[in-house]
VEXDREN-2710 file (C-alpha; in Angstrom, 1 decimal):
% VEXDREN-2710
k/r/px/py/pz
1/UNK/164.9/139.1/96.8
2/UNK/165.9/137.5/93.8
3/UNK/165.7/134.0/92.3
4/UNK/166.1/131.4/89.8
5/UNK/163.6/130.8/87.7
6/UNK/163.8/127.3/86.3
7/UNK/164.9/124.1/87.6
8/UNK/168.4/122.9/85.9
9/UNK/171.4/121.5/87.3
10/UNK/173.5/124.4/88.4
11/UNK/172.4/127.7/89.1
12/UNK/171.9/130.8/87.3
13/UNK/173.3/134.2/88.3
14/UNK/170.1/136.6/88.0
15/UNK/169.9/140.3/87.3
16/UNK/168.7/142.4/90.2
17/UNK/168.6/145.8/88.9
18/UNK/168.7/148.0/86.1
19/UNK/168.4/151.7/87.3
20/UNK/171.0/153.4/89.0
21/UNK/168.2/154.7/91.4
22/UNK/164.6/153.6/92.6
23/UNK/165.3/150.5/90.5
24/UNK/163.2/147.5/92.8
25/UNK/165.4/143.6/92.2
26/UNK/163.5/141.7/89.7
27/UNK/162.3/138.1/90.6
28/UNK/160.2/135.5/89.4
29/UNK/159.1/133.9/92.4
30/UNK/155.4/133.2/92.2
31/UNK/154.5/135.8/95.5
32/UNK/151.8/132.7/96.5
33/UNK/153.4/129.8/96.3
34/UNK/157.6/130.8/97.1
35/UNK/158.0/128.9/93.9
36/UNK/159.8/129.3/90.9
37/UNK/159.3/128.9/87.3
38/UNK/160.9/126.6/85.0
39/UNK/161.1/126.3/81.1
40/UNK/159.4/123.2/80.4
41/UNK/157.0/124.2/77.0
42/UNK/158.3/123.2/73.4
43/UNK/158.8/126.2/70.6
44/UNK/156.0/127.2/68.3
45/UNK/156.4/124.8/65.6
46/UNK/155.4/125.8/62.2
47/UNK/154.2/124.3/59.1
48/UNK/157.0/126.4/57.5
49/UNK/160.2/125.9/60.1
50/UNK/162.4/123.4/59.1
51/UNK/163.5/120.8/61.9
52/UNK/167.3/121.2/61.7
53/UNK/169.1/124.0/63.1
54/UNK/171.5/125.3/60.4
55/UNK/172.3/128.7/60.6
56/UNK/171.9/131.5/57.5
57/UNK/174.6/133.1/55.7
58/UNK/172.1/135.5/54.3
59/UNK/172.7/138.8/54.6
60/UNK/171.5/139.6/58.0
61/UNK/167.3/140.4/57.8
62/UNK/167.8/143.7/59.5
63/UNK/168.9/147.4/59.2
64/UNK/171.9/149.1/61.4
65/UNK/170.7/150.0/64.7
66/UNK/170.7/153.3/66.4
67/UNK/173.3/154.3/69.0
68/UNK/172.6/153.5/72.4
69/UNK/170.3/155.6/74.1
70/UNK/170.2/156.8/78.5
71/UNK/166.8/157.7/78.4
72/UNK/164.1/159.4/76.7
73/UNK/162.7/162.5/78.8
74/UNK/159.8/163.1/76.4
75/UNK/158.9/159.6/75.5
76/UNK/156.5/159.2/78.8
77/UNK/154.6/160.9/81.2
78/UNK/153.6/160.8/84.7
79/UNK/150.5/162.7/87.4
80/UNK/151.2/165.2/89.8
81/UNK/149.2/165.2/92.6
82/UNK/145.7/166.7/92.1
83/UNK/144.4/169.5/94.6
84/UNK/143.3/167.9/97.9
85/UNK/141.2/171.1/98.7
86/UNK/139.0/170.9/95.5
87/UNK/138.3/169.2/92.3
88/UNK/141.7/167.2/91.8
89/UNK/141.4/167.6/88.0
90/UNK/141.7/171.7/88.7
91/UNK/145.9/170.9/89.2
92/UNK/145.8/167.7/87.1
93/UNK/149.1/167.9/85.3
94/UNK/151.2/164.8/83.2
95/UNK/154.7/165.5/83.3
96/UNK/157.7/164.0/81.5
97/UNK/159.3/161.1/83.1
98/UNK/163.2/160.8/82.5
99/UNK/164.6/157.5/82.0
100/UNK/168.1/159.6/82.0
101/UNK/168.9/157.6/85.6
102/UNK/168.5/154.3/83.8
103/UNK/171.6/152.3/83.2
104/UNK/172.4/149.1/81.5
105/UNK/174.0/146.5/84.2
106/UNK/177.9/145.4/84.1
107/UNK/176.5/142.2/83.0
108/UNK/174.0/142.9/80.1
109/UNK/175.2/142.7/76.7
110/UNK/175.2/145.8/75.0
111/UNK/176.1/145.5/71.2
112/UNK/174.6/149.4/70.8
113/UNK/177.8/150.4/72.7
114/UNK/181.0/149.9/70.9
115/UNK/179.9/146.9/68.9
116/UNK/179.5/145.2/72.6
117/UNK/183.1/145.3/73.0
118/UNK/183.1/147.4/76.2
119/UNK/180.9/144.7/78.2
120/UNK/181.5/141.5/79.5
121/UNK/180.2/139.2/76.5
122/UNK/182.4/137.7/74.4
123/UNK/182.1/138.3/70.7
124/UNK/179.2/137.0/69.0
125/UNK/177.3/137.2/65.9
126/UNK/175.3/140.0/66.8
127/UNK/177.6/142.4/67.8
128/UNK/176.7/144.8/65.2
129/UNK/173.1/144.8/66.7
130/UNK/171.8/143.5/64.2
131/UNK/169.7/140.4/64.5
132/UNK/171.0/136.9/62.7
133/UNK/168.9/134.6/62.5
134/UNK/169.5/130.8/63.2
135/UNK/167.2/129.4/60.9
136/UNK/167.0/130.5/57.1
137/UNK/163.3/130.6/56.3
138/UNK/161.1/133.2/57.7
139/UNK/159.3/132.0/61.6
140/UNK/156.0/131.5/61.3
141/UNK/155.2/134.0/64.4
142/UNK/156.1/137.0/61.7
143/UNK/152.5/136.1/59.8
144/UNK/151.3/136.5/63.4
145/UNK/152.1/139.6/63.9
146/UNK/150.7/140.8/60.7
147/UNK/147.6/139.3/61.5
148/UNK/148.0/141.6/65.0
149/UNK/148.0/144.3/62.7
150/UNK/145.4/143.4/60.0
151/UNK/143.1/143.5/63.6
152/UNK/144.5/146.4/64.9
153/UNK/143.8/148.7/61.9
154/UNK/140.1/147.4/61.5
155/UNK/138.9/147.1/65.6
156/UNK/141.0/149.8/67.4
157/UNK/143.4/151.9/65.5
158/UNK/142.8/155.9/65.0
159/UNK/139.3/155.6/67.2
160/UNK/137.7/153.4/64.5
161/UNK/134.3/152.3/65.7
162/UNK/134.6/148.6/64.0
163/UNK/131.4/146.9/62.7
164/UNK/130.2/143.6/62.6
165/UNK/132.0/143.0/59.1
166/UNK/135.3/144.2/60.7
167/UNK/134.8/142.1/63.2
168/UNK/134.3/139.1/61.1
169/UNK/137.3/140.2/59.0
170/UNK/139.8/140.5/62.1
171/UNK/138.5/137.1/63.4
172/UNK/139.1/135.2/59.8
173/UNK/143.0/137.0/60.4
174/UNK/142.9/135.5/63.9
175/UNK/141.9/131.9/63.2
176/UNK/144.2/131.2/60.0
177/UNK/145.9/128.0/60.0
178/UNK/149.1/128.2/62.2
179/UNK/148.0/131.7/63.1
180/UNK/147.5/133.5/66.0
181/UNK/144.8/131.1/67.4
182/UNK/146.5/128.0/67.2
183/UNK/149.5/129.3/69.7
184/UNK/147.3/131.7/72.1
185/UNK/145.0/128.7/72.7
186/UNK/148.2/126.8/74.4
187/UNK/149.9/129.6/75.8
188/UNK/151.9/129.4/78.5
189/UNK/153.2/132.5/80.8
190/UNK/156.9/130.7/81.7
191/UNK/157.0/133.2/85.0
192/UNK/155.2/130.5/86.6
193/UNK/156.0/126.9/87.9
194/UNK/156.0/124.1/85.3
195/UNK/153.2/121.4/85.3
196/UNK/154.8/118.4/86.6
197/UNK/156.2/115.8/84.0
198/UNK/154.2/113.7/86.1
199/UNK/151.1/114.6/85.5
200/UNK/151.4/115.4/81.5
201/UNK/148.9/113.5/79.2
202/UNK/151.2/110.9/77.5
203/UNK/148.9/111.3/74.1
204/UNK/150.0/115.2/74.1
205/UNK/152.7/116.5/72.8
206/UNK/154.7/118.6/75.3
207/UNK/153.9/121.6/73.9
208/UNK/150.4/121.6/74.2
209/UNK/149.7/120.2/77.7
210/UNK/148.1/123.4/78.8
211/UNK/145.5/122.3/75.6
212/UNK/144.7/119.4/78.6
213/UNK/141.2/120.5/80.0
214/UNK/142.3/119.1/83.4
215/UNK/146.0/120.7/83.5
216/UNK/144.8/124.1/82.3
217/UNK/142.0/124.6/84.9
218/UNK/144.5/123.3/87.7
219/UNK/147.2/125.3/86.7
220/UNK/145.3/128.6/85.3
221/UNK/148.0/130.8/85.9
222/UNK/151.1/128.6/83.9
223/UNK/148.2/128.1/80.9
224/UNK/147.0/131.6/80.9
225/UNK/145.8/130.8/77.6
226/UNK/143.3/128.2/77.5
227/UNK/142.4/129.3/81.2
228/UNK/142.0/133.3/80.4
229/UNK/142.7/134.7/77.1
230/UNK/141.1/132.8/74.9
231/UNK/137.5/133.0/76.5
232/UNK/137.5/136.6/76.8
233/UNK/139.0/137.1/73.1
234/UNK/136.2/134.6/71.9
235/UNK/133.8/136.0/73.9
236/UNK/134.8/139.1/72.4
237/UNK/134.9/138.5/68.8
238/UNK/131.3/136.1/69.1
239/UNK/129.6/139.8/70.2
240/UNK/131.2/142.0/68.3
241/UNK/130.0/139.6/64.9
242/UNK/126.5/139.7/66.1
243/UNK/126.4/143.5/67.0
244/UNK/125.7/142.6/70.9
245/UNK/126.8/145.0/73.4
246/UNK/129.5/147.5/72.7
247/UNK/131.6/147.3/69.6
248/UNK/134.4/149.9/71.1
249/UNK/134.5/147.5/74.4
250/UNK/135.3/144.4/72.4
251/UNK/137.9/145.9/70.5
252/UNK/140.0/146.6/73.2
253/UNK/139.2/143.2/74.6
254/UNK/140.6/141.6/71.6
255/UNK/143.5/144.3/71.8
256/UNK/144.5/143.9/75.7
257/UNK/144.8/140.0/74.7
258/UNK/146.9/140.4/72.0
259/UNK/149.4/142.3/73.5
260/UNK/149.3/140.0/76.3
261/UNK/150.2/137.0/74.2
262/UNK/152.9/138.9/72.3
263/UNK/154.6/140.3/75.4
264/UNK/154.5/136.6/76.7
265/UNK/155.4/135.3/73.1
266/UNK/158.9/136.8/72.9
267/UNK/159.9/135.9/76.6
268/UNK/158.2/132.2/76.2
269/UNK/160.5/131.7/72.8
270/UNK/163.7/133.1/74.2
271/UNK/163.6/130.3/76.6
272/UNK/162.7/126.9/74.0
273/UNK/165.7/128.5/72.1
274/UNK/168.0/126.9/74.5
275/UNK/165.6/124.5/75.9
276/UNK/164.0/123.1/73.0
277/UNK/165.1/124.9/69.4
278/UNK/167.5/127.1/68.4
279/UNK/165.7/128.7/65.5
280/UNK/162.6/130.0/68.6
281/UNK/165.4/132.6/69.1
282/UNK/164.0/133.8/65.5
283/UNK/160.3/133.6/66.9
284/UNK/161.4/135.4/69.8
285/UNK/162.6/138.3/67.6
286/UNK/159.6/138.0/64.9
287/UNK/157.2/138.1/67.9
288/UNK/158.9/141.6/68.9
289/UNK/159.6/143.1/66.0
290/UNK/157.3/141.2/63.3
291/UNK/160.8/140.4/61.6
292/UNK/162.0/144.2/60.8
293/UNK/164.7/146.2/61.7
294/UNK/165.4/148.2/65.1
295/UNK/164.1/151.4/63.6
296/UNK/161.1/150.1/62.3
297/UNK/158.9/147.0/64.0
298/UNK/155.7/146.3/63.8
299/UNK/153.1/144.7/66.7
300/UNK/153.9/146.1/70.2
301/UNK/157.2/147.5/68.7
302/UNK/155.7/150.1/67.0
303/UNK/153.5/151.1/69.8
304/UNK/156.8/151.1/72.3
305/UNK/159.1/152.8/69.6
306/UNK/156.5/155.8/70.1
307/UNK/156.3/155.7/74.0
308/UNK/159.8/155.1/74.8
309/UNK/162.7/154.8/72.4
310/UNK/165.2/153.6/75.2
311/UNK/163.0/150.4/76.1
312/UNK/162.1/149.8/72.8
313/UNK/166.1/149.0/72.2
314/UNK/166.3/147.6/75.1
315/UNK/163.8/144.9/74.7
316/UNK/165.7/144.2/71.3
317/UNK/169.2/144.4/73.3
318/UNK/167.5/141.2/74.9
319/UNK/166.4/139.6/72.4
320/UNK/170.0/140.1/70.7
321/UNK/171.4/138.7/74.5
322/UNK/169.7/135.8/74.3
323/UNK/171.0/135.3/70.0
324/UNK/174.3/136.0/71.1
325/UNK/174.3/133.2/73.7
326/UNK/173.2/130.6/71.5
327/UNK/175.9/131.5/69.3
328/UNK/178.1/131.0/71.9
329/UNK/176.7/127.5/72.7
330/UNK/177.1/126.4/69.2
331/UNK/179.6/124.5/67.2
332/UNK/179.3/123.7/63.5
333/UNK/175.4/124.6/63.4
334/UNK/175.3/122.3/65.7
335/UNK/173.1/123.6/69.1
336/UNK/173.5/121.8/72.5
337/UNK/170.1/122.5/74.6
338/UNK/170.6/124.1/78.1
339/UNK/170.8/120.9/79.8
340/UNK/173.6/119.9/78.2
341/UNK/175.2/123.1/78.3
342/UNK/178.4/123.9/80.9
343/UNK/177.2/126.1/84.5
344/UNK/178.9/129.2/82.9
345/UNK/177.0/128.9/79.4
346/UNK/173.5/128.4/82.1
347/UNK/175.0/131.2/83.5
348/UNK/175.1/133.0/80.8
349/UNK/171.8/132.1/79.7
350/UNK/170.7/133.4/82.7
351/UNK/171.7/137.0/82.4
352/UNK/170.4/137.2/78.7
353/UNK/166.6/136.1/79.5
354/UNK/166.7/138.2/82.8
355/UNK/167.8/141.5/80.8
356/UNK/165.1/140.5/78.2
357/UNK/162.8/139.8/80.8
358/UNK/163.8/143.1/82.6
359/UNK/163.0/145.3/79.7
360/UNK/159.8/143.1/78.8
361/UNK/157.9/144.7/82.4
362/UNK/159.0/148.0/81.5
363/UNK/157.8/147.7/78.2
364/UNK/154.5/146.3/79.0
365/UNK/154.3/148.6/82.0
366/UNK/154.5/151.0/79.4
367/UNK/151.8/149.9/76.9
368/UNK/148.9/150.4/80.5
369/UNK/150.8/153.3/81.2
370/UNK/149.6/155.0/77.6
371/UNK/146.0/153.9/78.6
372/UNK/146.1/154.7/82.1
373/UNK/147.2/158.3/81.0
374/UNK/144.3/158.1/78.6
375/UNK/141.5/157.3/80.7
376/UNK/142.9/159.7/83.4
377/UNK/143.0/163.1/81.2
378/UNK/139.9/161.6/80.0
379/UNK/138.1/161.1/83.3
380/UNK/139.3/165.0/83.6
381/UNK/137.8/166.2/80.2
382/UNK/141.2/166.6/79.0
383/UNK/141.5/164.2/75.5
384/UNK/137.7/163.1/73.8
385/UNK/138.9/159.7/74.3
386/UNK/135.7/156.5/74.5
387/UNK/136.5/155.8/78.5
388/UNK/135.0/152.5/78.3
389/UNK/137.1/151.2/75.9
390/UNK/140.1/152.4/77.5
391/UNK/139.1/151.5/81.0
392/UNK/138.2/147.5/79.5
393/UNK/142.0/147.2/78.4
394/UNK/143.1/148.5/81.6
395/UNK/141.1/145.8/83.2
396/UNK/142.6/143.3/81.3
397/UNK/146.5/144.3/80.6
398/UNK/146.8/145.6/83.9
399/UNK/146.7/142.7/85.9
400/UNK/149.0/140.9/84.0
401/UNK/152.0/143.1/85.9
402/UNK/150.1/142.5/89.5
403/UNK/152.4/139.2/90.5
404/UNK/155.9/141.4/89.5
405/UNK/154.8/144.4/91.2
406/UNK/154.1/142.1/94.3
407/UNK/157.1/140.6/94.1
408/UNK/159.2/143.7/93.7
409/UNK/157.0/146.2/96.0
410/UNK/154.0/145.0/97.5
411/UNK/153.4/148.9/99.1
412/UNK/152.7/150.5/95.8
413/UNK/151.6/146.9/94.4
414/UNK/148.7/147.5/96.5
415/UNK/147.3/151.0/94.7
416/UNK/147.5/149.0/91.4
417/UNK/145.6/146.2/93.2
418/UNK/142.9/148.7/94.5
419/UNK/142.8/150.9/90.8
420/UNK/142.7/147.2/88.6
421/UNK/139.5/146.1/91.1
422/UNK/137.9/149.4/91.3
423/UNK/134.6/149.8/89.0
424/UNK/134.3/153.4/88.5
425/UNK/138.4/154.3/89.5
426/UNK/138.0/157.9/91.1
427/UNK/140.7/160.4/89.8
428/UNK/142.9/160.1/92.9
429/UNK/142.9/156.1/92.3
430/UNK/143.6/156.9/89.1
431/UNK/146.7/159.4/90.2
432/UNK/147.7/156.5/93.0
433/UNK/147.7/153.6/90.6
434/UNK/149.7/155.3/87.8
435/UNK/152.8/156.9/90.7
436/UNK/152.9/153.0/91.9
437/UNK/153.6/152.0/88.0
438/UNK/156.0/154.6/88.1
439/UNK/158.1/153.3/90.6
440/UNK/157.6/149.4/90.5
441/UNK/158.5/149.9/87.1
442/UNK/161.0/152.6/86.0
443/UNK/163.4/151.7/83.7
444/UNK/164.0/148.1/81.3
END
């Protein structure tokens, strides 16, 4: 079924699908509860992000996209069945996935086709696909991303076995001033219901409720932050500085977390930029692409640019949805906040952050999918690859897609359910889980 996800005036008319086959609805209704999520958290305010809302006329920050793409048949991979009769890794084979039956909706914005003039969307300021950004200093969440990649090349990049000194370095990244720290410790994953109004700390700013001991532990899921990421990425770090326990392990701790938070980053920031800000549109994009170009990105864009071209674009065809509705809902510089905004511009809204949203599963889908291939042509002496490592950020980043997959097929939501709480997955789990990732999640 399918569902609003935040509590406004009028409703919002939600995206259900986005391949032409196979392709499950998409909703956001937490699976235990039959609720839905609201926006309710302020933007990421920086030290550097000035407080008005005036728009650049800089030459746009970056390149010409590529043409729009149907799918990418070598980009990913998928498991046959193994042999039943004998050793299932004896007819262990990963074949290509095509995303070739994966179409963009009537109602998504498409400014890689035509300069968008062939969809519903009136003309915008992105039409070139080329993200313009509202505000005309650089958002702080682009240092953020750097720091993502200052830890990336010293804990797990190119099967680097870090030491104690790199773990110290990646940590002194982590905790600068306005860096990643100081927003993973009061992130909040918007798919779920907002804490009540009512039960806020009036001596805390908005933003930074889920920084309330008692709010975060009753609401664990909404302030996944506080409640789950940061002690196992402090936990992490603390034993990897002292050399206790395994160095490879803690790396892809650290890593499985900071994918999390940037995967939850760009969604979280597309909705305060018509909530709260205008300029978290510009976080929203930094957070994706670490402020570069289409062809280029940084963070989890590089990794997704590498396993699938299509929902790399796609993701940034959201993120240009969202931009393009803000523009729409503007006049003079001046930005009205959703509340204030007419039933068709919620509307609107609605179908931007949906198709953002949309490509956002696939994409993260995508980033366990690499590992879960991993581990499984490891598990079958296929790649030299340090199982541990790989099986610790499938524990982690896994999960994190359990309450869609639920939501959108709770048959095949199941074999992830059994692979994510198995302790020593057997190669058929293994085959199981990765088919049922397949199909919840085929195309962004």
């Amino acid at each position: 079924m399918t569902t609003t996800r935040w509590t406004i005036p009028f409703s919002l008319l939600l995206i259900a699908s986005a391949c032409k086959e196979g392709d499950p609805s998409v909703t956001d209704t937490d699976p235990g509860t039959g609720s839905t999520s609201s926006p309710g958290t302020t933007g990421d305010a920086t030290t550097d992000t000035p407080t008005t809302d005036t728009p650049t006329t800089d030459t746009p920050t970056t390149e010409n996209p590529t043409t729009a793409t149907t799918g990418d048949p070598t980009d990913t991979t998928t498991a046959t069945t193994g042999d039943p009769t004998g050793d299932p890794c004896e007819a262990l084979q990963i074949s290509p996935i095509d995303e070739g039956a994966c179409e963009a909706l009537a109602s998504d914005y498409q400014p890689r086709v035509n300069m968008s003039k062939d969809d519903t969307w009136a003309p915008c300021v992105v039409d070139n696909g080329v993200y313009k950004q509202v505000d005309v200093k650089v958002p702080g969440s682009v240092a953020r991303v750097v720091q993502y990649e200052t830890a990336a090349d010293l804990l797990w990049r190119d099967g680097v076995v870090p030491s104690e000194a790199d773990f110290t370095a990646a940590r002194d990244a982590y905790i600068t001033p306005e860096g990643l720290e100081s927003r993973l410790v009061r992130r909040e994953d918007l798919h779920y219901p907002a804490i009540p109004m009512a039960e806020w700390d009036p001596q805390v700013e908005s933003d930074k409720q889920c920084t309330v001991e008692a709010l975060w532990k009753k609401y664990p899921e909404r302030c996944v932050g506080p409640s789950t990421m940061q002690p196992l990425i402090d936990a992490a770090f603390a034993a990897g500085q002292t050399g206790d326990g395994d160095a490879q392990v803690h790396a892809a701790t650290i890593h499985a977390v900071l994918d999390w938070f940037l995967y939850l980053s760009v969604y979280k920031e597309a909705e305060t930029c018509a909530s709260v800000k205008a300029a978290d549109c510009d976080s929203a994009w930094a957070y994706y692409t670490g402020g570069q170009s289409i062809d280029k990105g940084i963070g989890i864009a590089s990794d997704l640019r590498v396993a699938s071209k299509n929902t790399h674009e796609r993701i940034h065809d959201g993120i240009l949805a969202v931009r393009c509705w803000r523009d729409h809902e503007q006049m003079n510089g001046m930005y009205p906040l959703l509340p204030m905004v007419d039933a068709e511009g919620q509307a609107e809204f609605g179908l931007g952050w949906e198709q953002l949203d949309q490509a956002l599963h696939r994409g993260f889908a995508l980033l366990v999918r690499n590992q879960l291939v991993t581990y499984l042509e490891g598990s079958c002496g296929k790649n030299d690859a340090y199982l541990p490592a790989v099986w610790q950020y499938l524990k982690i980043a896994g999960p994190v897609l359990q309450r869609e997959a639920d939501e959108r097929d709770a048959g095949n939501a199941k074999a992830l359910a059994d692979l994510w709480a198995a302790t020593d997955p057997t190669v058929e789990e293994l085959e199981a889980g990765l088919a049922a990732l397949d199909t919840i999640f085929p195309c962004p």
